[in-house]
N, CA, C, O and CB atoms as a CASP TS submission, in Angstrom:
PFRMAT TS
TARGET T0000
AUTHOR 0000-0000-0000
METHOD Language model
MODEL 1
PARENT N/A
ATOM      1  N   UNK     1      -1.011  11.938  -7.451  1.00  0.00           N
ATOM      2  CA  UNK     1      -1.183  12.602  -6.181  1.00  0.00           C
ATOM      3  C   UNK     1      -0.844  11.605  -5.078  1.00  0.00           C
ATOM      4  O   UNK     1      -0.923  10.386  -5.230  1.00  0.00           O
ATOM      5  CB  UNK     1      -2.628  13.156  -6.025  1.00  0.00           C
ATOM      6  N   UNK     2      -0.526  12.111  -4.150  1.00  0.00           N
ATOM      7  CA  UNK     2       0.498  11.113  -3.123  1.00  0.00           C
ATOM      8  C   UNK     2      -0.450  11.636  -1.989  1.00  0.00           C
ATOM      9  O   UNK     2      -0.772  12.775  -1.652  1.00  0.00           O
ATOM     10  CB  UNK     2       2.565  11.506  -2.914  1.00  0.00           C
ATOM     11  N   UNK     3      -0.788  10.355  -1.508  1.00  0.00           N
ATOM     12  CA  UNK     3      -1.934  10.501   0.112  1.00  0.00           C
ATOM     13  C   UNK     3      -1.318   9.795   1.021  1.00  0.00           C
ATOM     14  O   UNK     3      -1.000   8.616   0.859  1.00  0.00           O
ATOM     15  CB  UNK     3      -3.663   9.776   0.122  1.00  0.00           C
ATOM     16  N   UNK     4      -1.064  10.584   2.232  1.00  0.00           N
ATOM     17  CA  UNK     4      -0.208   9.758   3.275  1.00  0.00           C
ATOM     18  C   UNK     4      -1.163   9.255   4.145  1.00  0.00           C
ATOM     19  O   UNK     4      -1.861  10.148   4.624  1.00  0.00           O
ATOM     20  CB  UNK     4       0.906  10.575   4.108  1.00  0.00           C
ATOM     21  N   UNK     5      -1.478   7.956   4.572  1.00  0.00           N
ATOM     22  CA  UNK     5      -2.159   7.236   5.434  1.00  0.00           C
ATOM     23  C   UNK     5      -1.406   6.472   6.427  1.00  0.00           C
ATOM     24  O   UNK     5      -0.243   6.092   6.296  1.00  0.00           O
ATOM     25  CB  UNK     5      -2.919   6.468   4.767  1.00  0.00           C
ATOM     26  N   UNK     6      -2.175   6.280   7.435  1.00  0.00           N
ATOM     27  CA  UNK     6      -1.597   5.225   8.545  1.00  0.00           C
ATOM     28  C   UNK     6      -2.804   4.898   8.805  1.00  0.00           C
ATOM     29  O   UNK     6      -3.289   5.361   9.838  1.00  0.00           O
ATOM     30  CB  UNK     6      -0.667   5.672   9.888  1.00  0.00           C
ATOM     31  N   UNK     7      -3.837   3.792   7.734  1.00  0.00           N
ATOM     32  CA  UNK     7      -4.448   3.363   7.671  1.00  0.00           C
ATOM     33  C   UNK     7      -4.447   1.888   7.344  1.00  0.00           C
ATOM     34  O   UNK     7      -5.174   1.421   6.468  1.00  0.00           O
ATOM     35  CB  UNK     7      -4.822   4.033   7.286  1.00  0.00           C
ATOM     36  N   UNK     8      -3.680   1.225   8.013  1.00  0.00           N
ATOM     37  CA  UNK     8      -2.981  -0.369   7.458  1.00  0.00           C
ATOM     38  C   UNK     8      -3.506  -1.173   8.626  1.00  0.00           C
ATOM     39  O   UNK     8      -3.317  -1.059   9.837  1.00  0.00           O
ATOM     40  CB  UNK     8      -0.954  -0.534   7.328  1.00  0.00           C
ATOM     41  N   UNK     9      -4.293  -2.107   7.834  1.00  0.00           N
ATOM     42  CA  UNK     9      -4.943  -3.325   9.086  1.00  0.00           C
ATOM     43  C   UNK     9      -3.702  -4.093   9.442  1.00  0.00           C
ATOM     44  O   UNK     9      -2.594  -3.579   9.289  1.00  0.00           O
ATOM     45  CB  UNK     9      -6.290  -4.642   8.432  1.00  0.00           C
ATOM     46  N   UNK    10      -3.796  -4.831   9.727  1.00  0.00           N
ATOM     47  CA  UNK    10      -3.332  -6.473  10.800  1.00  0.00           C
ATOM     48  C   UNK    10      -2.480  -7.449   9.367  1.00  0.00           C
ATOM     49  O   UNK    10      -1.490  -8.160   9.195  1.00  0.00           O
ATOM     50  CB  UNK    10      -5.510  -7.797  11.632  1.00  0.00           C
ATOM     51  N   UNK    11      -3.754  -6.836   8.522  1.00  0.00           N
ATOM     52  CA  UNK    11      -3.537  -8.318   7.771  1.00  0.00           C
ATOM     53  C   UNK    11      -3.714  -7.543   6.203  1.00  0.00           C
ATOM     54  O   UNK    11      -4.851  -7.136   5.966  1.00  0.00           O
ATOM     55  CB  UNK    11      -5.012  -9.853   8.246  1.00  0.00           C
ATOM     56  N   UNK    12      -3.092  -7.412   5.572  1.00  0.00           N
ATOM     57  CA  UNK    12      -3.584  -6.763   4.050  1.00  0.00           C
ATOM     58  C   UNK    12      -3.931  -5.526   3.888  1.00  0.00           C
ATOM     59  O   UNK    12      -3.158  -5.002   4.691  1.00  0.00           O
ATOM     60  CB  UNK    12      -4.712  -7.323   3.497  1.00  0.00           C
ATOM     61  N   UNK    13      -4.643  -4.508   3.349  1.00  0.00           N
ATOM     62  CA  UNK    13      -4.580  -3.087   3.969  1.00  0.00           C
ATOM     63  C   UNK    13      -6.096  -2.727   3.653  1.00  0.00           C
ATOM     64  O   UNK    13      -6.992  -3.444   3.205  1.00  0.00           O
ATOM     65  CB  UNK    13      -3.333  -1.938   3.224  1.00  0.00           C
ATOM     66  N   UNK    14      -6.100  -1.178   4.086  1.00  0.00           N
ATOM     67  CA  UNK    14      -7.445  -0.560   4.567  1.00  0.00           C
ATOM     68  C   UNK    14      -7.067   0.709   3.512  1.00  0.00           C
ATOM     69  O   UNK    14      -6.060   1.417   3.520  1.00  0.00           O
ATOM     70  CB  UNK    14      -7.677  -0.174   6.541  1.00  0.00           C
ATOM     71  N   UNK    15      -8.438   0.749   2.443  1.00  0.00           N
ATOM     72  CA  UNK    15      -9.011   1.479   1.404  1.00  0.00           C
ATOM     73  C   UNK    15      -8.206   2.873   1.592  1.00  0.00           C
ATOM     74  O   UNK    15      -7.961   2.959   2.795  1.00  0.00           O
ATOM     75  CB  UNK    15     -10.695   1.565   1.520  1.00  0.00           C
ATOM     76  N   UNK    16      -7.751   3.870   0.986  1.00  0.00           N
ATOM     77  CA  UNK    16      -7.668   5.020   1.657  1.00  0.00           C
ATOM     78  C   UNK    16      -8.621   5.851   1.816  1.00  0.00           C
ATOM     79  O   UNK    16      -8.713   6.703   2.700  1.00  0.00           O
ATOM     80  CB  UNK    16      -6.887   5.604   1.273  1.00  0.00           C
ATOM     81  N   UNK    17      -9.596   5.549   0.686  1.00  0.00           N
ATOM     82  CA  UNK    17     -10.676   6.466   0.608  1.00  0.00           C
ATOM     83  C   UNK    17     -12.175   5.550   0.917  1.00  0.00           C
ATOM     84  O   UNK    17     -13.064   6.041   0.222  1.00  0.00           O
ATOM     85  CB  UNK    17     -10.603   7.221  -0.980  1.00  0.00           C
ATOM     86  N   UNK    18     -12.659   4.447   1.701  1.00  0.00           N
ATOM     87  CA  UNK    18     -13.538   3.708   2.270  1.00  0.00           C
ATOM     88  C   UNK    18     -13.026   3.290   3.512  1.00  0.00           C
ATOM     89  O   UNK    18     -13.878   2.657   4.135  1.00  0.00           O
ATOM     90  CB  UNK    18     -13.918   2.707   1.487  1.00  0.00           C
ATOM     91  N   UNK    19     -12.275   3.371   3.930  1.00  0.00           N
ATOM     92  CA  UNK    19     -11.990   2.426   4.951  1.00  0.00           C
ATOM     93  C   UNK    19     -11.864   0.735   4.960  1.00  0.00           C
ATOM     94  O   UNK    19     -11.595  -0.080   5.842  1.00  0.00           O
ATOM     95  CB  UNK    19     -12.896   2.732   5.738  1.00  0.00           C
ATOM     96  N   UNK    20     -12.219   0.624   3.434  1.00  0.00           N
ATOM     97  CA  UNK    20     -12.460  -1.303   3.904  1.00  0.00           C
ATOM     98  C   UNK    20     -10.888  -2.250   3.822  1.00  0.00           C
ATOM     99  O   UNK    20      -9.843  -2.008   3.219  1.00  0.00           O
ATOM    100  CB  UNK    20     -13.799  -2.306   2.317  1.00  0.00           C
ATOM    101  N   UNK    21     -11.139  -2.957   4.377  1.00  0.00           N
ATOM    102  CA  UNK    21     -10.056  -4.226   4.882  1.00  0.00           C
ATOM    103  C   UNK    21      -9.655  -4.669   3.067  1.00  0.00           C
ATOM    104  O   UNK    21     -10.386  -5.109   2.180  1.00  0.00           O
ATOM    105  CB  UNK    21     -11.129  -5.972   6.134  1.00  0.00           C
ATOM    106  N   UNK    22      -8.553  -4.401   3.073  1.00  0.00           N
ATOM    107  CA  UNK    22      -8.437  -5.271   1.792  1.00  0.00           C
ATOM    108  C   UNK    22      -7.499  -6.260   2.244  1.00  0.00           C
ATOM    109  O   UNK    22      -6.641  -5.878   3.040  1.00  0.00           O
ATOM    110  CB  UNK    22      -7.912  -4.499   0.411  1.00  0.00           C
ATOM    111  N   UNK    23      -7.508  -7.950   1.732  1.00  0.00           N
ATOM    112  CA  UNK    23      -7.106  -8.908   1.847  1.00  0.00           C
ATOM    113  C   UNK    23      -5.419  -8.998   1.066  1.00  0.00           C
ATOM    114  O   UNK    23      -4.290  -9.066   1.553  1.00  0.00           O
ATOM    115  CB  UNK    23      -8.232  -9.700   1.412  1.00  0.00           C
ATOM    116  N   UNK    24      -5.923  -8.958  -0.306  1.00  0.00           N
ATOM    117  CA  UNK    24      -4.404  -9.179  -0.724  1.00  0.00           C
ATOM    118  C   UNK    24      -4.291  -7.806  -2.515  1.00  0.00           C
ATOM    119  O   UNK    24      -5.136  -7.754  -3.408  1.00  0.00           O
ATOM    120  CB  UNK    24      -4.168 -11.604  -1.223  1.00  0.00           C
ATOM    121  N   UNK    25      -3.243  -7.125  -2.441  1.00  0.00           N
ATOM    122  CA  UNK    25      -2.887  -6.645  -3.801  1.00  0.00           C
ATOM    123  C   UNK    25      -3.848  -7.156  -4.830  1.00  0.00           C
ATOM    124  O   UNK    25      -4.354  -8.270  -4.691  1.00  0.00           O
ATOM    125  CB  UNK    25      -1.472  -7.070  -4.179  1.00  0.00           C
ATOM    126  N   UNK    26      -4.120  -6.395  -5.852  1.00  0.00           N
ATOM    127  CA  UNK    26      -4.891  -6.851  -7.374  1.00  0.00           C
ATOM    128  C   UNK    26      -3.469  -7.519  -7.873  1.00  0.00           C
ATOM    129  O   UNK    26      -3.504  -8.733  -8.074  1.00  0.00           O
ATOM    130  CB  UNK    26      -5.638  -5.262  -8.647  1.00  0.00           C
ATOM    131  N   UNK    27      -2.153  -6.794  -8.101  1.00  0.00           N
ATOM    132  CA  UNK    27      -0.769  -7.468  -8.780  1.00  0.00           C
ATOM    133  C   UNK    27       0.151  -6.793  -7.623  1.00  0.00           C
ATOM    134  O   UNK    27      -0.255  -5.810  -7.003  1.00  0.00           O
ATOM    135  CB  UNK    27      -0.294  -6.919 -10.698  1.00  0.00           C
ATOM    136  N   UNK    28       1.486  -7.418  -7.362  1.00  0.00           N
ATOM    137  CA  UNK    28       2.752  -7.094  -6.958  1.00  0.00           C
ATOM    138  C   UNK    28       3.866  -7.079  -7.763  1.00  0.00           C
ATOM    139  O   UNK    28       3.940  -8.108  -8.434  1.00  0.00           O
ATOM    140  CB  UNK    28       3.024  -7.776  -6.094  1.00  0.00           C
ATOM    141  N   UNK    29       4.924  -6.157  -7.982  1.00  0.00           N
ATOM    142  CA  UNK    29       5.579  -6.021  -8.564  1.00  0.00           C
ATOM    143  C   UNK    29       7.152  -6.239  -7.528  1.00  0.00           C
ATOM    144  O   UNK    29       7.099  -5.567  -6.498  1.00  0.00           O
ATOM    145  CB  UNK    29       5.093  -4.896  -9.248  1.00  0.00           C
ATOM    146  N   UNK    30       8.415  -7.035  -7.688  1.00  0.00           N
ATOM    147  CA  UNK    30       9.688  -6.864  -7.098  1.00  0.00           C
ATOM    148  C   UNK    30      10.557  -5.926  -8.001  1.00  0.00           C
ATOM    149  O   UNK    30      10.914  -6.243  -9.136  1.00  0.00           O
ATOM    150  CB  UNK    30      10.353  -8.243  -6.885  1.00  0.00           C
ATOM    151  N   UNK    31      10.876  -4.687  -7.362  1.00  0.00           N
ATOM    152  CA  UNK    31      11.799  -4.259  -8.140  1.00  0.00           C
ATOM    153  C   UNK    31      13.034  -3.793  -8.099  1.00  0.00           C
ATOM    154  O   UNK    31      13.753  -3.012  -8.723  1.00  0.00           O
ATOM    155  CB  UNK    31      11.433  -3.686  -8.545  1.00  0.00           C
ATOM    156  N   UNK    32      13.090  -4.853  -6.721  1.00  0.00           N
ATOM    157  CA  UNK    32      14.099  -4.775  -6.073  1.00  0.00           C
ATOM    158  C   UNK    32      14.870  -5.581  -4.724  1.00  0.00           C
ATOM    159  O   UNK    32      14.203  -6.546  -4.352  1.00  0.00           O
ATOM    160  CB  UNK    32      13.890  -3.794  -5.926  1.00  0.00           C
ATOM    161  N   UNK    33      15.659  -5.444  -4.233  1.00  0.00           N
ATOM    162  CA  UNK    33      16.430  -6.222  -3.218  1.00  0.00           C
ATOM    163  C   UNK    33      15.464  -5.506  -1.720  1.00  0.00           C
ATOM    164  O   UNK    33      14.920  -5.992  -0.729  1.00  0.00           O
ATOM    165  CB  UNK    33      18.492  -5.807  -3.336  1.00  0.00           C
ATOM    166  N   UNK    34      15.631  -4.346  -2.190  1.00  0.00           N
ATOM    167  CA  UNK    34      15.208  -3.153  -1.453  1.00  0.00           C
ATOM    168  C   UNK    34      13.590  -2.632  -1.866  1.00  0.00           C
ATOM    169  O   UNK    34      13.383  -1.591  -1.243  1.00  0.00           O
ATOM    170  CB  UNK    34      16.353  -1.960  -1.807  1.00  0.00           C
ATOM    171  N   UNK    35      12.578  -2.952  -2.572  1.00  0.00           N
ATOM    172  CA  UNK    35      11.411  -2.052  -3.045  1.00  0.00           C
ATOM    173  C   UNK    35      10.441  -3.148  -3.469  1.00  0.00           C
ATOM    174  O   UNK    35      10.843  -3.902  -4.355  1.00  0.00           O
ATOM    175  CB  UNK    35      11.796  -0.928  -4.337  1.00  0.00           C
ATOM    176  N   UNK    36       9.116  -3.365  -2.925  1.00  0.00           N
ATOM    177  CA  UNK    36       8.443  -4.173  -3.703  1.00  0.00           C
ATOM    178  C   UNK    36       7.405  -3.322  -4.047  1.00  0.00           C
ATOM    179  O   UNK    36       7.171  -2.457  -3.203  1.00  0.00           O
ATOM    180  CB  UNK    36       8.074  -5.428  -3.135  1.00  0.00           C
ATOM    181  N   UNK    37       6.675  -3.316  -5.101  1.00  0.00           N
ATOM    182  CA  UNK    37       5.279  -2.297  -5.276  1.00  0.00           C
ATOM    183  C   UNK    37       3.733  -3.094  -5.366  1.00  0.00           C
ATOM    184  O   UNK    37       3.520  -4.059  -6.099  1.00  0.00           O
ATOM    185  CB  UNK    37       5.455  -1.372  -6.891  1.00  0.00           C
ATOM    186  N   UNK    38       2.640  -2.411  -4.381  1.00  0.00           N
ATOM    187  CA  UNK    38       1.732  -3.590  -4.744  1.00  0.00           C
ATOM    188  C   UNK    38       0.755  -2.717  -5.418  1.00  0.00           C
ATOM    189  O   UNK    38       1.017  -1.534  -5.202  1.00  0.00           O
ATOM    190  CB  UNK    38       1.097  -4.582  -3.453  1.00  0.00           C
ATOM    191  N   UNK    39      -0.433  -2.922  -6.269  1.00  0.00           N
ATOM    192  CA  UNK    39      -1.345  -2.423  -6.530  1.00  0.00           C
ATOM    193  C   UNK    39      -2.388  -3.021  -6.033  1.00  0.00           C
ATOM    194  O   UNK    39      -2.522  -4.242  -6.109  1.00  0.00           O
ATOM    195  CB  UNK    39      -1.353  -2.238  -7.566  1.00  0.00           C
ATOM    196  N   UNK    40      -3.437  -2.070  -5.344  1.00  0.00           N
ATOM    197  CA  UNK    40      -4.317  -2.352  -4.631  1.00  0.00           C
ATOM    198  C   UNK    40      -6.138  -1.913  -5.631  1.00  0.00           C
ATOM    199  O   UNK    40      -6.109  -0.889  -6.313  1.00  0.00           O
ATOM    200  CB  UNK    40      -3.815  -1.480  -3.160  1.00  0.00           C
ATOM    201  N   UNK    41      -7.176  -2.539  -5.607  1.00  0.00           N
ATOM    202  CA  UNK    41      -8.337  -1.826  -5.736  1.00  0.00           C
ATOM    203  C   UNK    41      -9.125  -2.462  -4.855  1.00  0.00           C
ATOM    204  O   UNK    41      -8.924  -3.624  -4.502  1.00  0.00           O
ATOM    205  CB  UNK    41      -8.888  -1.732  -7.044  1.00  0.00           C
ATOM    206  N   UNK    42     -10.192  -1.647  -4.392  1.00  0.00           N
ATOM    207  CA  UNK    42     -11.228  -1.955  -3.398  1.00  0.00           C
ATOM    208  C   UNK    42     -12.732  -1.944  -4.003  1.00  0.00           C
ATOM    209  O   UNK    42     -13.494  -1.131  -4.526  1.00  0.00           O
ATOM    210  CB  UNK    42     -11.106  -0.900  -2.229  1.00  0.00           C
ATOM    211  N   UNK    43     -12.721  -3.510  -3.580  1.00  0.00           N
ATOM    212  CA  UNK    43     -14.226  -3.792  -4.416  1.00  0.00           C
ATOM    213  C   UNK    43     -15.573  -3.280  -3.908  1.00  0.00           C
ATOM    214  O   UNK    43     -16.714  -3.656  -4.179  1.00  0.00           O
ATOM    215  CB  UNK    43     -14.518  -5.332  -4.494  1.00  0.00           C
ATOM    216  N   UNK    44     -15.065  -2.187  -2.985  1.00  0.00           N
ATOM    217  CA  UNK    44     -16.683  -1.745  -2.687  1.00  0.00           C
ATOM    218  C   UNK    44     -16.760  -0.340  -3.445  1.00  0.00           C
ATOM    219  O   UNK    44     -17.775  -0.005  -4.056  1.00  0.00           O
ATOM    220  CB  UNK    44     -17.122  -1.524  -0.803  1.00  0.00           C
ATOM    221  N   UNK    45     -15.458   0.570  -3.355  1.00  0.00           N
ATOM    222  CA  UNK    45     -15.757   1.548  -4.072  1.00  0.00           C
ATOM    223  C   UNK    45     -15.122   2.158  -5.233  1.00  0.00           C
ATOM    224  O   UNK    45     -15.295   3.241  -5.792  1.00  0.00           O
ATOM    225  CB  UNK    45     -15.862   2.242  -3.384  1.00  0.00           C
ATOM    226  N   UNK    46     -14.243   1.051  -5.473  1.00  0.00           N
ATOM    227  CA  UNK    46     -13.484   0.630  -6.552  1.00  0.00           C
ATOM    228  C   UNK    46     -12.211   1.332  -6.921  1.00  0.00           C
ATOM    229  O   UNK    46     -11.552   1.067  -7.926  1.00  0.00           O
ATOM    230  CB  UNK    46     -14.274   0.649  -7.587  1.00  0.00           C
ATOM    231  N   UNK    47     -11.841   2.484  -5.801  1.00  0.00           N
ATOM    232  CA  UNK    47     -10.597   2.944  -5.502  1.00  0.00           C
ATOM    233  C   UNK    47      -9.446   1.989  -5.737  1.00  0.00           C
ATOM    234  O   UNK    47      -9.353   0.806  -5.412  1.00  0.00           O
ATOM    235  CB  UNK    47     -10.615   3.350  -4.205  1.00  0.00           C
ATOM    236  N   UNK    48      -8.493   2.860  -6.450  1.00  0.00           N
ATOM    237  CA  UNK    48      -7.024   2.648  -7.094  1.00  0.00           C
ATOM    238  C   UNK    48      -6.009   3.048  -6.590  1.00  0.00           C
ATOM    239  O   UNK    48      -5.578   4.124  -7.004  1.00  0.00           O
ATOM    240  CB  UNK    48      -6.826   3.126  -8.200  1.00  0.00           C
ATOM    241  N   UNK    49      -5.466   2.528  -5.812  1.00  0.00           N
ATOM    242  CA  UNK    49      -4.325   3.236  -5.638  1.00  0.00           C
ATOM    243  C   UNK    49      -2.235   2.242  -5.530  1.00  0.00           C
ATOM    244  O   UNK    49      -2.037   1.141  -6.045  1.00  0.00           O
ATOM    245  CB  UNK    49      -4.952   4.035  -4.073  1.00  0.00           C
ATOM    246  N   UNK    50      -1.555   2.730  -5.071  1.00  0.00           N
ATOM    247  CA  UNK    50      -0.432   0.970  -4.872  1.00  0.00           C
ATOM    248  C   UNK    50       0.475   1.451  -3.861  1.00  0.00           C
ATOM    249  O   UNK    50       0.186   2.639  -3.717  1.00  0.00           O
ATOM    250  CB  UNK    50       0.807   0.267  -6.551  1.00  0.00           C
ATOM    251  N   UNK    51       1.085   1.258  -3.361  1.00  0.00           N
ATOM    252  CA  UNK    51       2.127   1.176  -2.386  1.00  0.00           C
ATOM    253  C   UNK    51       2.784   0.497  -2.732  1.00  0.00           C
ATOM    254  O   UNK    51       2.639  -0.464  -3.488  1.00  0.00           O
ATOM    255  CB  UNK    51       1.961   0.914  -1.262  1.00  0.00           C
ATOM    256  N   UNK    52       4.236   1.188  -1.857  1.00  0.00           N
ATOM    257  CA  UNK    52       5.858   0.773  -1.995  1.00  0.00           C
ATOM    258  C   UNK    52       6.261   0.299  -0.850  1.00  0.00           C
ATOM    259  O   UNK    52       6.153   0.957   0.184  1.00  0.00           O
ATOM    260  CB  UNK    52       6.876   1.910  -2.342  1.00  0.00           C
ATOM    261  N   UNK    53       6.782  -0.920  -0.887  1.00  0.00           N
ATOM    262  CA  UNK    53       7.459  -1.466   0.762  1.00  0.00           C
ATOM    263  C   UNK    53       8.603  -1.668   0.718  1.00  0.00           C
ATOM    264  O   UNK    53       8.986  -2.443  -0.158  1.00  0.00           O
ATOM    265  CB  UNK    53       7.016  -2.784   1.438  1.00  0.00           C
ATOM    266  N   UNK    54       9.409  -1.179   1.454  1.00  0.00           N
ATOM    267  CA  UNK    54      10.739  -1.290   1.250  1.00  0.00           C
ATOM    268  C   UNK    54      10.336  -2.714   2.784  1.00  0.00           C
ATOM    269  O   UNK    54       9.326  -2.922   3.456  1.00  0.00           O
ATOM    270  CB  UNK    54      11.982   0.558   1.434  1.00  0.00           C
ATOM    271  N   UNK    55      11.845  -3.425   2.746  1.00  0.00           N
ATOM    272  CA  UNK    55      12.029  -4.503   3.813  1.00  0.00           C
ATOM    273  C   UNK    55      12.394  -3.810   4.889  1.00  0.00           C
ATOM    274  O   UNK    55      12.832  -2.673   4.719  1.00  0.00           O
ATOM    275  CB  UNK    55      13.042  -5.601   3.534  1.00  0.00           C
ATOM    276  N   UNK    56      12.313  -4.224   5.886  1.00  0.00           N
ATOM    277  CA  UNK    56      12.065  -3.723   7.561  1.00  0.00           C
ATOM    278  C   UNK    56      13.837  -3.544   7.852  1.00  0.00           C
ATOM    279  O   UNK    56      14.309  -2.635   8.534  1.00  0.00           O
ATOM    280  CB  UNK    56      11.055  -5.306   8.898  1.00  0.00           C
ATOM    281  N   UNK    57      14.467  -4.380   7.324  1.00  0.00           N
ATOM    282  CA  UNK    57      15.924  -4.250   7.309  1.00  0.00           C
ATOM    283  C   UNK    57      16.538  -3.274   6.950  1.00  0.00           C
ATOM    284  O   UNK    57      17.550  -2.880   7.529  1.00  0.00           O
ATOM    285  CB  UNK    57      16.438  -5.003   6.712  1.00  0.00           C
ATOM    286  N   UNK    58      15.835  -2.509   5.545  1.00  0.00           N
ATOM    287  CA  UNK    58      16.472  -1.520   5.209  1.00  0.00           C
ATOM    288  C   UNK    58      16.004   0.061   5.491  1.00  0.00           C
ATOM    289  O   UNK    58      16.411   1.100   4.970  1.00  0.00           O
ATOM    290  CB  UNK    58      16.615  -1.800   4.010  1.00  0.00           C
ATOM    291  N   UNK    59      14.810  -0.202   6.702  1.00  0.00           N
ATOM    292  CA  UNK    59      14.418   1.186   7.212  1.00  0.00           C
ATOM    293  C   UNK    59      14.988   1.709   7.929  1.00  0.00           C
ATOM    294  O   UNK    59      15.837   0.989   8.454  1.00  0.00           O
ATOM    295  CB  UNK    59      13.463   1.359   7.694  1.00  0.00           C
ATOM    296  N   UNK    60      14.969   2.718   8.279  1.00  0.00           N
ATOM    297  CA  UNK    60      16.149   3.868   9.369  1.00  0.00           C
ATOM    298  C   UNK    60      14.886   3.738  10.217  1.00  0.00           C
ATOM    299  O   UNK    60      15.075   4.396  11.239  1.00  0.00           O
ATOM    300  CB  UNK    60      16.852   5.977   8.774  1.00  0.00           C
ATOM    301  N   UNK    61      13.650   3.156  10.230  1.00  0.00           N
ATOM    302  CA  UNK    61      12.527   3.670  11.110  1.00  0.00           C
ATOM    303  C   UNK    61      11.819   2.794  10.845  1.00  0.00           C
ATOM    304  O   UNK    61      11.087   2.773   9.855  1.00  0.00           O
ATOM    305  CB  UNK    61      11.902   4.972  10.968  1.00  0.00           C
ATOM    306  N   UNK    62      11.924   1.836  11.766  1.00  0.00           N
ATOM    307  CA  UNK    62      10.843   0.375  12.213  1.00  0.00           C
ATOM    308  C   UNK    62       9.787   1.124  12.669  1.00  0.00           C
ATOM    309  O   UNK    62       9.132   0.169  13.086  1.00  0.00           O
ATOM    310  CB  UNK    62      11.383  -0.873  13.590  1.00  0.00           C
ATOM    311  N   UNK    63       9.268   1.848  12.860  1.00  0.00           N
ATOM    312  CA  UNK    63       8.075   2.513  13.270  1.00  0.00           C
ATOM    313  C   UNK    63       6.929   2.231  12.341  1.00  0.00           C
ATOM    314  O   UNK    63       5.749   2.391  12.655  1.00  0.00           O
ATOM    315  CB  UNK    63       8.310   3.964  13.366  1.00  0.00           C
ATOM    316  N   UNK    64       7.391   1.763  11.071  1.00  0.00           N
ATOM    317  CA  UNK    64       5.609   1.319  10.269  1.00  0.00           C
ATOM    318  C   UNK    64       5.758   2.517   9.050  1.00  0.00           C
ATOM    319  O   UNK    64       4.737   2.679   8.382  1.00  0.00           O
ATOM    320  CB  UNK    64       3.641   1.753  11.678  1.00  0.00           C
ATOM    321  N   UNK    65       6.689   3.189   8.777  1.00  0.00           N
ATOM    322  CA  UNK    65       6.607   4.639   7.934  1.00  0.00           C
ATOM    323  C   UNK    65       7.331   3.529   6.367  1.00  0.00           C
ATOM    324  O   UNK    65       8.387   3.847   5.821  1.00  0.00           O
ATOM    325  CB  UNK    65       8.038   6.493   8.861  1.00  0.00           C
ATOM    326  N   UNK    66       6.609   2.465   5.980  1.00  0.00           N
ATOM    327  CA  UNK    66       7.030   1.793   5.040  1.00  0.00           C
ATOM    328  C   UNK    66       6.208   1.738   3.995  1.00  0.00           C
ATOM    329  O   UNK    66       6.608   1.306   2.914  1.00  0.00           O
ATOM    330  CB  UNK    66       7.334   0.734   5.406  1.00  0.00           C
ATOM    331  N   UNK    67       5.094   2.119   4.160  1.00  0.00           N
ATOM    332  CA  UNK    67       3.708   2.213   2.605  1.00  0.00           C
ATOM    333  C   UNK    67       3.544   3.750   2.722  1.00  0.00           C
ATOM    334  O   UNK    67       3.290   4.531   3.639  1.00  0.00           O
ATOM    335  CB  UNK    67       1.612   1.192   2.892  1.00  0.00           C
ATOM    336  N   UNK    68       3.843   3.857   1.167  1.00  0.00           N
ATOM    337  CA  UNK    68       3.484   5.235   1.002  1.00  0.00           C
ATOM    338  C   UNK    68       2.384   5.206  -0.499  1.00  0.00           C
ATOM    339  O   UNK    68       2.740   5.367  -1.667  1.00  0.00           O
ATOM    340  CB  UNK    68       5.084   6.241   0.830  1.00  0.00           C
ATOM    341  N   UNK    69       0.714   4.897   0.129  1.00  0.00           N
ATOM    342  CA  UNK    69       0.128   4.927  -1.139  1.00  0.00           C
ATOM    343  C   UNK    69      -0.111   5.937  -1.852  1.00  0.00           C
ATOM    344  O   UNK    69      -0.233   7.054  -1.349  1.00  0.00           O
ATOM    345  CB  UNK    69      -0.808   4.465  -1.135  1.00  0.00           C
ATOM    346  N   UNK    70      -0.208   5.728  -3.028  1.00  0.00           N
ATOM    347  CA  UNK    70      -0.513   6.884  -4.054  1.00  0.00           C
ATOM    348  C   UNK    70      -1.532   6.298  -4.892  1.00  0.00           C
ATOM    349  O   UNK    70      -1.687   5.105  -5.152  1.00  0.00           O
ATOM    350  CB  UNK    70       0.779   7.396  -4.975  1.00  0.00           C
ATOM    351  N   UNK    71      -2.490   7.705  -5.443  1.00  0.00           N
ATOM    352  CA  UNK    71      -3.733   7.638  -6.033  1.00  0.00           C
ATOM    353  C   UNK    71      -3.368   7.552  -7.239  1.00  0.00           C
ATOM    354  O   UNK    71      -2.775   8.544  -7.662  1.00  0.00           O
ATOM    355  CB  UNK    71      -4.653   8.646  -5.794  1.00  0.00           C
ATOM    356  N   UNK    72      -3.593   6.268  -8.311  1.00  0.00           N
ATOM    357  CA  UNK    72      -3.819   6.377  -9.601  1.00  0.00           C
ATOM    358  C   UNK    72      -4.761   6.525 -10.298  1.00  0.00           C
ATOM    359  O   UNK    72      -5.858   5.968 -10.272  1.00  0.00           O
ATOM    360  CB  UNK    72      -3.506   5.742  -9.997  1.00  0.00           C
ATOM    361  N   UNK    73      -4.212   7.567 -11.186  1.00  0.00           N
ATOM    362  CA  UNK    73      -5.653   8.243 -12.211  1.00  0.00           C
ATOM    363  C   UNK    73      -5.504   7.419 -13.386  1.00  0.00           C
ATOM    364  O   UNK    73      -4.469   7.134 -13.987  1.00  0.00           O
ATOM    365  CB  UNK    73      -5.597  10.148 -12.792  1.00  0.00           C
ATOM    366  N   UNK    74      -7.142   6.951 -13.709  1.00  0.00           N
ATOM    367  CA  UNK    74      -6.870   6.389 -15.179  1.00  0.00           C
ATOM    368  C   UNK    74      -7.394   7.611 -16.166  1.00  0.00           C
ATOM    369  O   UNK    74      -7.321   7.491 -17.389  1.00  0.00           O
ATOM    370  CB  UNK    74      -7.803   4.804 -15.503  1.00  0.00           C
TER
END
């Protein structure tokens, strides 16, 4: 299931489903010139989810429309 947020701190990102500040990815993946993927969990409510960043170079839209997290089910 794909949840669109514009919920991204300063510095590392913000829970989709707590709100809390997360510091850095659980793992990052490169899978590309163009695509990096991070996986995120949040240690307060232990939400799963990862985002895709493409580089700022290759957006049609510097506007911030570059993480698109999605909810993983185990």
């Amino acid at each position: 299931m794909m949840i669109g947020s514009d919920l991204r701190s300063t510095f590392g990102m913000t829970c989709v489903q707590c709100d809390n500040e997360l510091i850095a990815p659980e793992w990052s993946e490169y899978r590309s010139k163009h695509q990096s993927r991070h996986l995120w969990r949040c240690w307060r409510c232990d939400c799963c989810f990862e985002t895709i960043v493409k580089p700022e170079s290759m957006e049609d839209n510097a506007a911030g429309d570059d993480v698109f997290p999605s909810r993983l089910v185990a």
